[in-house]
N, C-alpha and C positions, 0 to 999 in steps of 0.2 A: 504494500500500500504506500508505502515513505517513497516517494520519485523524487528526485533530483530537480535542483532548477531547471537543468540544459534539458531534461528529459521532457521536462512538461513546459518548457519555453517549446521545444520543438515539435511537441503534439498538438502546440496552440496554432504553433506556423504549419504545419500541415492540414490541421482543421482548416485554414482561413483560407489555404488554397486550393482544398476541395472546396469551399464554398465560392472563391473569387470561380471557378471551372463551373459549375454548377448556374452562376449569373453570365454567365456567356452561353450557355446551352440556351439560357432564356431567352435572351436577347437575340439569339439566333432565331429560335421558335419564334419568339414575336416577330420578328423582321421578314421570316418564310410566311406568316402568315397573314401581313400587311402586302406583302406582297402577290398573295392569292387573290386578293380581296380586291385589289388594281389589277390581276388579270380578269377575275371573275365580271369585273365593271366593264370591261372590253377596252379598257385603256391602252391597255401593252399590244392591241391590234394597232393604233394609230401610228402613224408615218410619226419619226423623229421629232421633224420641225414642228408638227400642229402640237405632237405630245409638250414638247419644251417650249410653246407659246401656253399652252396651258397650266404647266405648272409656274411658268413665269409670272403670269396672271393672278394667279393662286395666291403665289408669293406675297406679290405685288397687295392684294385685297386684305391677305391675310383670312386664315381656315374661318375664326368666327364672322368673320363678315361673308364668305364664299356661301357656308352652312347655310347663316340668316339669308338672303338673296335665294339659295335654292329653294328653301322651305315657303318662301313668301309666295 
């Protein structure tokens, strides 16, 4: 039961980066699946230029103002 500094400093750093590994799994997940949801909308069919005139736009409006305007 009595561990050692080094032994449980080093179980601490091993715990943190199974968890830093673990929040990249996530953010991978979320990212694949933000990205399904922009092919699902038929986005990733558009030509280049029209695509990056619309996210330009986007940008440009900013998401709560794009939302509000769609929904209106």
């Amino acid at each position: 039961m009595a561990r050692t500094l080094e032994q449980e400093r080093a179980a601490i750093e091993e715990e943190a980066r199974k968890l830093e590994e673990r929040r990249q799994r996530l953010e991978e997940r979320a990212r694949e699946q933000a990205i399904q949801a922009v092919d699902k909308a038929g986005l990733l069919k558009l030509d280049t230029k029209r695509l990056s005139g619309l996210l330009g736009r986007i940008r440009t409006l900013g998401i709560d103002e794009v939302e509000k305007r769609l929904t209106a």
